[in-house]
N, CA, C, O and CB atoms as a CASP TS submission, in Angstrom:
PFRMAT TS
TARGET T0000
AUTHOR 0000-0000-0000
METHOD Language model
MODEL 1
PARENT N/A
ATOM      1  N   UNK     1     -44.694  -5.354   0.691  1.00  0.00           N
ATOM      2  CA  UNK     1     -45.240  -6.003  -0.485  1.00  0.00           C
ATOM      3  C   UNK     1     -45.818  -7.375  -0.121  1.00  0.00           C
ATOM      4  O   UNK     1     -46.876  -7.815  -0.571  1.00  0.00           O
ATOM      5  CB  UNK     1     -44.160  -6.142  -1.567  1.00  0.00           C
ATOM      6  N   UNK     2     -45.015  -8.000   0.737  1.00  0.00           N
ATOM      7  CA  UNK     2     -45.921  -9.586   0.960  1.00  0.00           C
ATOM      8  C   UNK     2     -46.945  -9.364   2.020  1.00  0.00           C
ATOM      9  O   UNK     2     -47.845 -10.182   2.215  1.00  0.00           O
ATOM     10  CB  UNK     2     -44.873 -11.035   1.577  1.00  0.00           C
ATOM     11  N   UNK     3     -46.795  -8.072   2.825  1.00  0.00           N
ATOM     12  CA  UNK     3     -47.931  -8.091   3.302  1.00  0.00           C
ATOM     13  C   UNK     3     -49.448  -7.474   2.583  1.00  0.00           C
ATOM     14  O   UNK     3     -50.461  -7.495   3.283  1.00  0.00           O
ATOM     15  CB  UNK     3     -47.592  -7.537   4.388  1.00  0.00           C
ATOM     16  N   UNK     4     -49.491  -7.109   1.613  1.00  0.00           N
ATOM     17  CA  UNK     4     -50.088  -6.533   0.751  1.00  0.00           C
ATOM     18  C   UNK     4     -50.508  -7.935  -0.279  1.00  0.00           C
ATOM     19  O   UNK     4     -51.571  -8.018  -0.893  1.00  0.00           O
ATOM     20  CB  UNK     4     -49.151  -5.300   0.189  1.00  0.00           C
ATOM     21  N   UNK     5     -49.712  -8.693  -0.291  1.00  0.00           N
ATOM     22  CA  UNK     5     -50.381 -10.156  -0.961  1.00  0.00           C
ATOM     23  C   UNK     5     -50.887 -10.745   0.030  1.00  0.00           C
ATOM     24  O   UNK     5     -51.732 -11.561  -0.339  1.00  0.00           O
ATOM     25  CB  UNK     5     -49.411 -11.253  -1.676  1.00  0.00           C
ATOM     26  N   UNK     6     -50.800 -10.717   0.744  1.00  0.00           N
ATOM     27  CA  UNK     6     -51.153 -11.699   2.243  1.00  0.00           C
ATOM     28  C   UNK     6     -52.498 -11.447   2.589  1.00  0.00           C
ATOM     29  O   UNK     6     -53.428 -12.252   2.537  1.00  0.00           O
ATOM     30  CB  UNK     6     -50.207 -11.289   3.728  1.00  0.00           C
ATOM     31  N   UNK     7     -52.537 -10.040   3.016  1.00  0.00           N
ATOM     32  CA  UNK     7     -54.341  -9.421   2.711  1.00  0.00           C
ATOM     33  C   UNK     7     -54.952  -9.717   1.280  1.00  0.00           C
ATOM     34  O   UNK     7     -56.136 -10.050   1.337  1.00  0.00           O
ATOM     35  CB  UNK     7     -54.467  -7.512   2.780  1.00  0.00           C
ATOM     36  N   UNK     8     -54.494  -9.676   0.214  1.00  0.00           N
ATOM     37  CA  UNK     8     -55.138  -9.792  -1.005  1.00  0.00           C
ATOM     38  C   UNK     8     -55.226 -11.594  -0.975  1.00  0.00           C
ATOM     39  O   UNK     8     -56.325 -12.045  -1.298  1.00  0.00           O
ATOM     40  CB  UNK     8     -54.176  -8.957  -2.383  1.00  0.00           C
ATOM     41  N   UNK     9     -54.675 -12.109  -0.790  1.00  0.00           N
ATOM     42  CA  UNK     9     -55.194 -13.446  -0.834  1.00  0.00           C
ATOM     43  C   UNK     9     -56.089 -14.022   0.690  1.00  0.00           C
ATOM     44  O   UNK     9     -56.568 -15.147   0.825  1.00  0.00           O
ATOM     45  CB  UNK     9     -53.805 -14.377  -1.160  1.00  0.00           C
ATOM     46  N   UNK    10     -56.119 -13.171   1.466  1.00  0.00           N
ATOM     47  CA  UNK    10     -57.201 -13.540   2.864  1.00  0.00           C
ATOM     48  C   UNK    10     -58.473 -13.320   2.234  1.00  0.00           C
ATOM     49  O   UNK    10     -59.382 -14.148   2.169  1.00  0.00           O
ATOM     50  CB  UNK    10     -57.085 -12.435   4.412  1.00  0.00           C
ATOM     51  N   UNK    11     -58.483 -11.492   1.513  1.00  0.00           N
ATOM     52  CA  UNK    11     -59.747 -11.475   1.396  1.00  0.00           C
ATOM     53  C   UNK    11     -60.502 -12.399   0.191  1.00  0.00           C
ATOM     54  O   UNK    11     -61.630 -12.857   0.376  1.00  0.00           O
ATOM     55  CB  UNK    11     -59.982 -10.130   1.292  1.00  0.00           C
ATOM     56  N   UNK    12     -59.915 -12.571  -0.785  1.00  0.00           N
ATOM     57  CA  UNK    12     -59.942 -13.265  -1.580  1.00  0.00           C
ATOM     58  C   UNK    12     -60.564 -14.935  -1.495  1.00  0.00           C
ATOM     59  O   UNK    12     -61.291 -15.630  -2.205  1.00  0.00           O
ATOM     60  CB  UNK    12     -58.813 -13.046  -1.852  1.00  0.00           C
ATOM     61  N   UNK    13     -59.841 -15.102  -0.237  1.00  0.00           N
ATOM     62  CA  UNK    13     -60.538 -16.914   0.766  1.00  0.00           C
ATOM     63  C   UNK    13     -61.764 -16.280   0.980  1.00  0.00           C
ATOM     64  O   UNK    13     -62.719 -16.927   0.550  1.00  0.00           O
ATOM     65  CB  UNK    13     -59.673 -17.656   2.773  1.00  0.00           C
ATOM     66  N   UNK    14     -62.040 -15.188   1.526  1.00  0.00           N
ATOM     67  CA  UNK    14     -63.147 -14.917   2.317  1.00  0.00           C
ATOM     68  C   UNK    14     -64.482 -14.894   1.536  1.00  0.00           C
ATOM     69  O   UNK    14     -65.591 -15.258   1.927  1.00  0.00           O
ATOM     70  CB  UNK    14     -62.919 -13.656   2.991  1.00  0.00           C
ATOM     71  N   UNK    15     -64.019 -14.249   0.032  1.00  0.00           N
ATOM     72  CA  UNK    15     -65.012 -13.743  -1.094  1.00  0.00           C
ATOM     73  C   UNK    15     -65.672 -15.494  -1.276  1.00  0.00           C
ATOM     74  O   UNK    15     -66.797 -15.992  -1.312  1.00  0.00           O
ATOM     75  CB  UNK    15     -64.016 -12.836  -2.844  1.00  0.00           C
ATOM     76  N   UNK    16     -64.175 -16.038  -1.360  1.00  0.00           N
ATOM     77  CA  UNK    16     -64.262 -17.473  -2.284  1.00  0.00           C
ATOM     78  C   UNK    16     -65.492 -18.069  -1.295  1.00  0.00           C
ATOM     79  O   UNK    16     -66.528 -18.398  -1.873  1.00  0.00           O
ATOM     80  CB  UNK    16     -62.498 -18.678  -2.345  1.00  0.00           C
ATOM     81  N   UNK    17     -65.428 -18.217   0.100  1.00  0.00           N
ATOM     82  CA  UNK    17     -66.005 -18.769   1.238  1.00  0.00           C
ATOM     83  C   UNK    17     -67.286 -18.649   1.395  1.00  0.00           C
ATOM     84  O   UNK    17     -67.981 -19.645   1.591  1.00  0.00           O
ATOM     85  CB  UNK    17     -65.510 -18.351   2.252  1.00  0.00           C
ATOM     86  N   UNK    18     -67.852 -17.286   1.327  1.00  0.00           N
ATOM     87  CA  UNK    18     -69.117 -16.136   1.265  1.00  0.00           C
ATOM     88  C   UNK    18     -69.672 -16.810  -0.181  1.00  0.00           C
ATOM     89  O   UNK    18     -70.627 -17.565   0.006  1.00  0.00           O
ATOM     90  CB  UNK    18     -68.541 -14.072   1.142  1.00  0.00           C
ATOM     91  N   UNK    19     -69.429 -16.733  -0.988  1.00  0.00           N
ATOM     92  CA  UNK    19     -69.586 -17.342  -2.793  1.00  0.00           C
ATOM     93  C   UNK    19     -69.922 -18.447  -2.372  1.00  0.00           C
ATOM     94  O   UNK    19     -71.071 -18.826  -2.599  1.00  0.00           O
ATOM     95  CB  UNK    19     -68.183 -17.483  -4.027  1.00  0.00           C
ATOM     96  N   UNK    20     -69.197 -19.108  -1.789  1.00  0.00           N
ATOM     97  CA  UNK    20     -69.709 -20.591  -2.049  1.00  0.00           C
ATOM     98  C   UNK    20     -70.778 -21.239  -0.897  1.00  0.00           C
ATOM     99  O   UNK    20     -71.301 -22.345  -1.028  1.00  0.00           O
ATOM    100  CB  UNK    20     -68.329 -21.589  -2.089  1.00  0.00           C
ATOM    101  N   UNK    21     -71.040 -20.155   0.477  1.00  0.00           N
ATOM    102  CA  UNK    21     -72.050 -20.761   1.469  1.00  0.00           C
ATOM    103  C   UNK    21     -73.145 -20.060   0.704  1.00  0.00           C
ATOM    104  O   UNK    21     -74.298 -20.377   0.995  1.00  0.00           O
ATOM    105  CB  UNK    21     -71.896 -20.402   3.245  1.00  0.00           C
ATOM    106  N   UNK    22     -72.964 -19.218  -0.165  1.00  0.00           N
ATOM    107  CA  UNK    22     -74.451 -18.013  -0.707  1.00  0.00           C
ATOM    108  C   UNK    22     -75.022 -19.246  -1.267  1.00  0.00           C
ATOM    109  O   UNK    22     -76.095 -19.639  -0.809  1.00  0.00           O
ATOM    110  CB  UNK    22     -74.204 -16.356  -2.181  1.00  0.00           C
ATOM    111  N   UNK    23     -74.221 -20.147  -2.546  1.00  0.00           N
ATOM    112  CA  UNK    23     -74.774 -21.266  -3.264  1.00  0.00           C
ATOM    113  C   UNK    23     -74.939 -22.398  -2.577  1.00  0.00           C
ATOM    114  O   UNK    23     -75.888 -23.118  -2.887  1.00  0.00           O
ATOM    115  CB  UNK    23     -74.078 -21.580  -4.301  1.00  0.00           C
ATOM    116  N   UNK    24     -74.198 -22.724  -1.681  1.00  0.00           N
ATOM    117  CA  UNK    24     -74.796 -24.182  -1.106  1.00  0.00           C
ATOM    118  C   UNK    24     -76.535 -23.391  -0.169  1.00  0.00           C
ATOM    119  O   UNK    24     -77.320 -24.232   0.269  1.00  0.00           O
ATOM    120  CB  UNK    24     -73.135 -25.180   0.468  1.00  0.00           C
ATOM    121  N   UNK    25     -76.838 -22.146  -0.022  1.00  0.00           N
ATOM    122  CA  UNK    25     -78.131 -21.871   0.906  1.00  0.00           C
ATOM    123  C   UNK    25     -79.070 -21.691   0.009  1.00  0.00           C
ATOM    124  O   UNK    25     -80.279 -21.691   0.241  1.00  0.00           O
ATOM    125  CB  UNK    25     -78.116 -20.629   1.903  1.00  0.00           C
ATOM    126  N   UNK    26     -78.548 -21.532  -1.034  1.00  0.00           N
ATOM    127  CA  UNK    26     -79.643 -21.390  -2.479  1.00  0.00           C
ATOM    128  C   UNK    26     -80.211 -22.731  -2.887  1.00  0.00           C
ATOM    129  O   UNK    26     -81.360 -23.047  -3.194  1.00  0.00           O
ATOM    130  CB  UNK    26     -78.795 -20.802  -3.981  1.00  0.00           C
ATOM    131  N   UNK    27     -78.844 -23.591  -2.789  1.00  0.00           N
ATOM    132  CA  UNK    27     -79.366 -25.066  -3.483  1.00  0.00           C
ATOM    133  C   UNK    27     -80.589 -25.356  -2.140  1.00  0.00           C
ATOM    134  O   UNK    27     -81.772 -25.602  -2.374  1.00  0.00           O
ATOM    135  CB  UNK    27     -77.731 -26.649  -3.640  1.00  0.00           C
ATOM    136  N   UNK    28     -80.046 -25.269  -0.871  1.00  0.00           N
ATOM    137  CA  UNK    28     -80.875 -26.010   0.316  1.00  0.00           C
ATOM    138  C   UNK    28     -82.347 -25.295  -0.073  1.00  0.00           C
ATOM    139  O   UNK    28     -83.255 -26.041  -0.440  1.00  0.00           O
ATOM    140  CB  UNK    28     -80.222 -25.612   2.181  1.00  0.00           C
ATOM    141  N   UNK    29     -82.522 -24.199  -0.010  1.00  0.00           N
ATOM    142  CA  UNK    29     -83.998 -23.181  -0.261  1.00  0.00           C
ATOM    143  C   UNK    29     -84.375 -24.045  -1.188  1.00  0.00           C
ATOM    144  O   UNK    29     -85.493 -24.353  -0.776  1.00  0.00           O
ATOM    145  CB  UNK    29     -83.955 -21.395  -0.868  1.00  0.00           C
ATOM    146  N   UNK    30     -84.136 -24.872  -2.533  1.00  0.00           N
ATOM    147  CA  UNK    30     -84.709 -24.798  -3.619  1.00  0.00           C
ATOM    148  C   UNK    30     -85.286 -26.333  -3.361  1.00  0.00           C
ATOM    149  O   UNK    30     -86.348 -26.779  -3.796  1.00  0.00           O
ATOM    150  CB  UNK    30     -83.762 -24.378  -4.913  1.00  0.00           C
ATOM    151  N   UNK    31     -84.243 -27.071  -2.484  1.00  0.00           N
ATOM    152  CA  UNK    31     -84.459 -28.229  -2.172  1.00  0.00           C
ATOM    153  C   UNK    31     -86.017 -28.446  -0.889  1.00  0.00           C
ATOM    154  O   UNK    31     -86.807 -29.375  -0.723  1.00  0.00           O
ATOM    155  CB  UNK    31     -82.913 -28.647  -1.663  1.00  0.00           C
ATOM    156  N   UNK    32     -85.875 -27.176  -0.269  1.00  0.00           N
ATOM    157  CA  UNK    32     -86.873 -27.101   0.921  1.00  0.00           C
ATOM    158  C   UNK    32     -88.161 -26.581   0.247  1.00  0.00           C
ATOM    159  O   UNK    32     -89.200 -26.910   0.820  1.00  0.00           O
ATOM    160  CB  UNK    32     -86.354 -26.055   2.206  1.00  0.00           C
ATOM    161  N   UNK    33     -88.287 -25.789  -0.926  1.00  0.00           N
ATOM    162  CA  UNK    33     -89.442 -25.738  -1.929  1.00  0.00           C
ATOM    163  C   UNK    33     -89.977 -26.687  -2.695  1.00  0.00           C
ATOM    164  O   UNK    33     -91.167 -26.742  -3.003  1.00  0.00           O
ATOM    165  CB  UNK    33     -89.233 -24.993  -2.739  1.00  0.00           C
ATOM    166  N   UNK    34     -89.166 -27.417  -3.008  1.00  0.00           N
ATOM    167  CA  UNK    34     -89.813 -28.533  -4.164  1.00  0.00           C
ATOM    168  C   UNK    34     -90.374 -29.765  -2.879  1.00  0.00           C
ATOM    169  O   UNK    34     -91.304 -30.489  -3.232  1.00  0.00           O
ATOM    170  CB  UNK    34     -88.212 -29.363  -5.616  1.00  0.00           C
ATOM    171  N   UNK    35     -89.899 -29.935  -1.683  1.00  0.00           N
ATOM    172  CA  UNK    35     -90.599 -30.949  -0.708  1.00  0.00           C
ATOM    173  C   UNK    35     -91.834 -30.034  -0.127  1.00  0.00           C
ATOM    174  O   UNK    35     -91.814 -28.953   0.461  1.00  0.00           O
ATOM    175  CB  UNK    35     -89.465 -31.556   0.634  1.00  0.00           C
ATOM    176  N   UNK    36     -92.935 -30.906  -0.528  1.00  0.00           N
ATOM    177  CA  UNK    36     -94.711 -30.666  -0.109  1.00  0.00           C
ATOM    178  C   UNK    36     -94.401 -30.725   1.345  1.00  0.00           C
ATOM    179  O   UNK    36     -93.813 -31.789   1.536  1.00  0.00           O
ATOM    180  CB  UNK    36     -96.107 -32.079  -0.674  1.00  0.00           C
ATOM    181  N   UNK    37     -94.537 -30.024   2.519  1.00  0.00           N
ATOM    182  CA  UNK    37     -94.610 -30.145   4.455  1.00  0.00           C
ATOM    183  C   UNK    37     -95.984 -30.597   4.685  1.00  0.00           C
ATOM    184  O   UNK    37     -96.511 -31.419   5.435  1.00  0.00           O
ATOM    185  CB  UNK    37     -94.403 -28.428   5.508  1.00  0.00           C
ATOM    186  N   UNK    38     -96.394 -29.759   3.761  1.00  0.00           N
ATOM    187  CA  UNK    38     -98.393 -29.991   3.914  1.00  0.00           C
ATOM    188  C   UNK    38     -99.085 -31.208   3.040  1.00  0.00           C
ATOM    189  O   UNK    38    -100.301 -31.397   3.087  1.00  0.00           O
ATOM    190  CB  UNK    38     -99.381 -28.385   3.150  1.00  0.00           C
ATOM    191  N   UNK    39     -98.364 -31.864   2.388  1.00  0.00           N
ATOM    192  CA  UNK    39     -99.938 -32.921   1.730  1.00  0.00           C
ATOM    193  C   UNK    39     -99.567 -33.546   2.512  1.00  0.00           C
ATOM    194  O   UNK    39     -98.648 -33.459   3.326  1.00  0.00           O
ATOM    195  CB  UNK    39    -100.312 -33.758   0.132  1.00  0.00           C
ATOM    196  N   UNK    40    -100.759 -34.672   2.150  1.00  0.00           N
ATOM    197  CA  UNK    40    -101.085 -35.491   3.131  1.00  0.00           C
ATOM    198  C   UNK    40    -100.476 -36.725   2.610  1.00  0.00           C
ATOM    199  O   UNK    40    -100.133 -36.989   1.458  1.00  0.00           O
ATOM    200  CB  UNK    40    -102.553 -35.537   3.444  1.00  0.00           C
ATOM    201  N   UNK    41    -100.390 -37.650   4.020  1.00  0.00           N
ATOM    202  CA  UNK    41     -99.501 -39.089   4.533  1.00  0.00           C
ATOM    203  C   UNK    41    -100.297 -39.461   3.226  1.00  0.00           C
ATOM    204  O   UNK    41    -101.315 -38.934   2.776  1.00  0.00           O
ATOM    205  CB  UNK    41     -99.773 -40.143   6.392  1.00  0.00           C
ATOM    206  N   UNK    42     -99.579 -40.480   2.757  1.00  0.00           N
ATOM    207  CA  UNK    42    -100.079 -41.611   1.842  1.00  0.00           C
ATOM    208  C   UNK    42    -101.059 -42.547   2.458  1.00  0.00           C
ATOM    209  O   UNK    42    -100.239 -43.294   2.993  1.00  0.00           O
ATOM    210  CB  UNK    42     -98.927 -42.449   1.362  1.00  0.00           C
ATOM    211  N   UNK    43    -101.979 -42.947   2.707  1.00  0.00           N
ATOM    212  CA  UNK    43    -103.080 -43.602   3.106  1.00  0.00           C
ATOM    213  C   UNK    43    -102.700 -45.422   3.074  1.00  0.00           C
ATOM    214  O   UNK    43    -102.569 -46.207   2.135  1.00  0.00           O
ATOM    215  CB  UNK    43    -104.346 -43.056   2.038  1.00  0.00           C
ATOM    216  N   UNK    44    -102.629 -45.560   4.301  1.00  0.00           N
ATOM    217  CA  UNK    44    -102.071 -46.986   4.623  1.00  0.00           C
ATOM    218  C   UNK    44    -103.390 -47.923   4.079  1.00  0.00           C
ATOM    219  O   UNK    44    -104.373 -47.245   3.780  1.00  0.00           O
ATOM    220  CB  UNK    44    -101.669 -47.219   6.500  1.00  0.00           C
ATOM    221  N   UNK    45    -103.502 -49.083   3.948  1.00  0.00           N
ATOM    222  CA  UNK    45    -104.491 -50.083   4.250  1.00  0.00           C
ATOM    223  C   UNK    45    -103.921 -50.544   5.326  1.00  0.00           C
ATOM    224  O   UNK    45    -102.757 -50.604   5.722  1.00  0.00           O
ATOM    225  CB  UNK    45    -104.815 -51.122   3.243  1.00  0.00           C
ATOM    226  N   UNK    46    -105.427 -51.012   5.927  1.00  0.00           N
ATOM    227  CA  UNK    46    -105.345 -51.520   7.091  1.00  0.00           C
ATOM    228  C   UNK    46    -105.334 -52.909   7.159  1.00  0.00           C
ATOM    229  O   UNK    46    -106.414 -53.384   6.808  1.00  0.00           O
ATOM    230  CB  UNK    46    -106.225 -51.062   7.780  1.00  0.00           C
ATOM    231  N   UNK    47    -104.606 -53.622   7.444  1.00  0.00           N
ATOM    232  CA  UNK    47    -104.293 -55.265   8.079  1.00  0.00           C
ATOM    233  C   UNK    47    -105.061 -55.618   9.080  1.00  0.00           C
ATOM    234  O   UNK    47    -105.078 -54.876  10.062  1.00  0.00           O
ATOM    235  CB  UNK    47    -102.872 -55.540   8.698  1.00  0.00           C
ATOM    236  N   UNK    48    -105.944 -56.930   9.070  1.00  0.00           N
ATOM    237  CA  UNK    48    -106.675 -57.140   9.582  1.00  0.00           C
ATOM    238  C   UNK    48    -105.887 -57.989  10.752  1.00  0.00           C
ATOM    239  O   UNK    48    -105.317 -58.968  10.272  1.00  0.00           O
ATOM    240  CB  UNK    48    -107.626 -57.535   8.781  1.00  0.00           C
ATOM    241  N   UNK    49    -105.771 -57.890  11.736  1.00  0.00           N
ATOM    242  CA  UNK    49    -104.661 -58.873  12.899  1.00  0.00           C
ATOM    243  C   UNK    49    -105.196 -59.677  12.990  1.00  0.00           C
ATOM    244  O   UNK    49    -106.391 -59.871  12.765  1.00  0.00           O
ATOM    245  CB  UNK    49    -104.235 -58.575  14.336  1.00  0.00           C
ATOM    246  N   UNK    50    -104.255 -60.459  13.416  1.00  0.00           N
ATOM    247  CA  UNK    50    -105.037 -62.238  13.691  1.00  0.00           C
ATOM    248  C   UNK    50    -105.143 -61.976  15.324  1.00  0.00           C
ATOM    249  O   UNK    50    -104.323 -61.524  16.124  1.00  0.00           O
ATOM    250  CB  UNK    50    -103.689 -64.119  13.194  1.00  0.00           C
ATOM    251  N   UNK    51    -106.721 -62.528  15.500  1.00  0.00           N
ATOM    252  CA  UNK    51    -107.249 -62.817  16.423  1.00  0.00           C
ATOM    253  C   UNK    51    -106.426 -63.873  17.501  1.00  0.00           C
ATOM    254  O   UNK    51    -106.216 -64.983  17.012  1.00  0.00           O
ATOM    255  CB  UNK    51    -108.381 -63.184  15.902  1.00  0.00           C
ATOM    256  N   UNK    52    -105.777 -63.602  19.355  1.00  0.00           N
ATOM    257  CA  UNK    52    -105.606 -64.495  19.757  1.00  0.00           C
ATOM    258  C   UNK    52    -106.684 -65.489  20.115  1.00  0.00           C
ATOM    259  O   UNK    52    -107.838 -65.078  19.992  1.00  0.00           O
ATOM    260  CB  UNK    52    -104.972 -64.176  20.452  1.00  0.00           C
ATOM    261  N   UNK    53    -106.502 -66.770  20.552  1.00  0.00           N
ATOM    262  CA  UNK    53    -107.287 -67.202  21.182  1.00  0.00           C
ATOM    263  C   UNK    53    -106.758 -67.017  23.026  1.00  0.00           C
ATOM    264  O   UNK    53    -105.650 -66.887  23.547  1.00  0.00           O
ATOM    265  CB  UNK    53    -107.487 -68.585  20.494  1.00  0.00           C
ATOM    266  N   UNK    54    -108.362 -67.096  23.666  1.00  0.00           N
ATOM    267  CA  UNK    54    -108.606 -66.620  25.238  1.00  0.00           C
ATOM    268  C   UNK    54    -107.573 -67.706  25.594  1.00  0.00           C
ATOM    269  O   UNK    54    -107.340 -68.673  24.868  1.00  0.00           O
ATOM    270  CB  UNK    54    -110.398 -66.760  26.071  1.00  0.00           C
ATOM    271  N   UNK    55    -106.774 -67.379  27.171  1.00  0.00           N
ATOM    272  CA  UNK    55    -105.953 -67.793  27.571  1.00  0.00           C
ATOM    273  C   UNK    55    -106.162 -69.005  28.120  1.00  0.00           C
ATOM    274  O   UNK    55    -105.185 -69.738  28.281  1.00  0.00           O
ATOM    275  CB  UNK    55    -105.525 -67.062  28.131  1.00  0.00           C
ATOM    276  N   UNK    56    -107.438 -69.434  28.501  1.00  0.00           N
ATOM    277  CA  UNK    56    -108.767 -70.567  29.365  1.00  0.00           C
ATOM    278  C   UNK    56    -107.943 -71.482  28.150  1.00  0.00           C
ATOM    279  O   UNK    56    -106.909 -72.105  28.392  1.00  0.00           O
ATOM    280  CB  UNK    56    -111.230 -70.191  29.260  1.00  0.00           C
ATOM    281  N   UNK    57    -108.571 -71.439  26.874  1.00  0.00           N
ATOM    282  CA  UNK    57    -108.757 -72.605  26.387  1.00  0.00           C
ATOM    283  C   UNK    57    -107.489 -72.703  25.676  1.00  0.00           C
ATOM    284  O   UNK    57    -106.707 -71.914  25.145  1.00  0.00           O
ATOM    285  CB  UNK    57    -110.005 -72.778  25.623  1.00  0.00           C
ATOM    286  N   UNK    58    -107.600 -74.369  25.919  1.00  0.00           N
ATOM    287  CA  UNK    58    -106.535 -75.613  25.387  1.00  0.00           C
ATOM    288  C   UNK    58    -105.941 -75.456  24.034  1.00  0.00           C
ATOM    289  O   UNK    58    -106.612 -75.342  23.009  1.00  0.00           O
ATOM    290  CB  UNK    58    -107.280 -77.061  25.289  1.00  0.00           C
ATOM    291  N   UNK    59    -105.228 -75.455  24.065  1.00  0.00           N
ATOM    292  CA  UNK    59    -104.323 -74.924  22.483  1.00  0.00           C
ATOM    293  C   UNK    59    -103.933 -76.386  21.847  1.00  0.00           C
ATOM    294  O   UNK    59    -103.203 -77.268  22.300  1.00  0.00           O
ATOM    295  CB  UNK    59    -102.475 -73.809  22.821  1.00  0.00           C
ATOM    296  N   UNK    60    -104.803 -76.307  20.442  1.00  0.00           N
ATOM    297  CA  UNK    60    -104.635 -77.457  19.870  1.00  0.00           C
ATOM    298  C   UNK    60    -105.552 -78.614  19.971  1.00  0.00           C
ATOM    299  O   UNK    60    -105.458 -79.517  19.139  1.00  0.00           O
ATOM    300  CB  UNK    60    -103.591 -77.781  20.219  1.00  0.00           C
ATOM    301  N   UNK    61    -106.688 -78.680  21.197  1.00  0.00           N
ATOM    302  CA  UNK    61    -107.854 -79.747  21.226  1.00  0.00           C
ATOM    303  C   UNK    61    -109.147 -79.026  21.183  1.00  0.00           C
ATOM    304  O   UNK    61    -109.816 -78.363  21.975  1.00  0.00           O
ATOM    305  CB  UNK    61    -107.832 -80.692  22.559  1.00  0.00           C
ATOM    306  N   UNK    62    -109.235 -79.398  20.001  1.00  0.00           N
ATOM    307  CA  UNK    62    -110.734 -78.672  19.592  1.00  0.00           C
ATOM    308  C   UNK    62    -111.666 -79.782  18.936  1.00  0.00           C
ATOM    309  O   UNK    62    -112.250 -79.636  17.862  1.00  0.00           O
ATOM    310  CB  UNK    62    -110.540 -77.310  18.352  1.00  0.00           C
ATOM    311  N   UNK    63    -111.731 -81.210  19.957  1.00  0.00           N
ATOM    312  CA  UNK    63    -112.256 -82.432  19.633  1.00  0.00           C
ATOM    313  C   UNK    63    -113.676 -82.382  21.172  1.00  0.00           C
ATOM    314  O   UNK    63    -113.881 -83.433  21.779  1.00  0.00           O
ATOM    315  CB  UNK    63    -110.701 -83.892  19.643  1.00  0.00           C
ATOM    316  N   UNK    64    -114.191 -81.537  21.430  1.00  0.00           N
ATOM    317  CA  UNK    64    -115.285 -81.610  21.985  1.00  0.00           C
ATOM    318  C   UNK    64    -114.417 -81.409  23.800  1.00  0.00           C
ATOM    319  O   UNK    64    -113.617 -80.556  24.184  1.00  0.00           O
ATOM    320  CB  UNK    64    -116.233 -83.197  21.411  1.00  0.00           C
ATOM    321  N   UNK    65    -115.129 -82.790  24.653  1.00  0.00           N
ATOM    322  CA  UNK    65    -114.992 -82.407  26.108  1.00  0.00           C
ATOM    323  C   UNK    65    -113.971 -83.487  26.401  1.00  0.00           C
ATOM    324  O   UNK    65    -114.136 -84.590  26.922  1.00  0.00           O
ATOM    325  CB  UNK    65    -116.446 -82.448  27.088  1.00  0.00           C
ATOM    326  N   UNK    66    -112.709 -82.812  25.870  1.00  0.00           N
ATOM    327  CA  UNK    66    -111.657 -83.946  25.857  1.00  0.00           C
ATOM    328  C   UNK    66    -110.829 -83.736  27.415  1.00  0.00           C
ATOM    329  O   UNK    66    -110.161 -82.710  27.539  1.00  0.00           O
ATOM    330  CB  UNK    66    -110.480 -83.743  24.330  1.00  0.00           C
ATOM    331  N   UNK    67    -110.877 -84.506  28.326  1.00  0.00           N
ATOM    332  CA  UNK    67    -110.122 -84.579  29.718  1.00  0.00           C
ATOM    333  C   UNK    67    -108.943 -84.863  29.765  1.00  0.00           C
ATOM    334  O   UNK    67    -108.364 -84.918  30.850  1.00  0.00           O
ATOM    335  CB  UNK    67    -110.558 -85.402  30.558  1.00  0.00           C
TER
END
């Protein structure tokens, strides 16, 4: 007799187990349908960078032919 409950409550985990990965693969599917793979990136603007200045010239004297 307790082995006869013993199987009836294994298979019973097993049903419970099977039941509940069926619904967590249903929720994931429904979740992997409603996300677009294919449209397209959102369209950045572009930032214009600041220009360095050339490595030659003097940083900070911009008063003509200063020695």
């Amino acid at each position: 007799m307790d082995a006869l409950v013993t199987v009836a409550v294994v298979i019973a985990m097993i049903a419970l187990g099977v039941l509940l990965i069926h619904r967590l693969n249903a929720q994931h599917d429904q979740r992997i349908a409603a996300f677009r793979y294919g449209a397209a990136l959102p369209v950045r603007r572009s930032r214009r960078r600041k220009r360095r200045r050339p490595a030659d010239s003097a940083a900070g004297h911009h008063d003509g032919n200063r020695e």
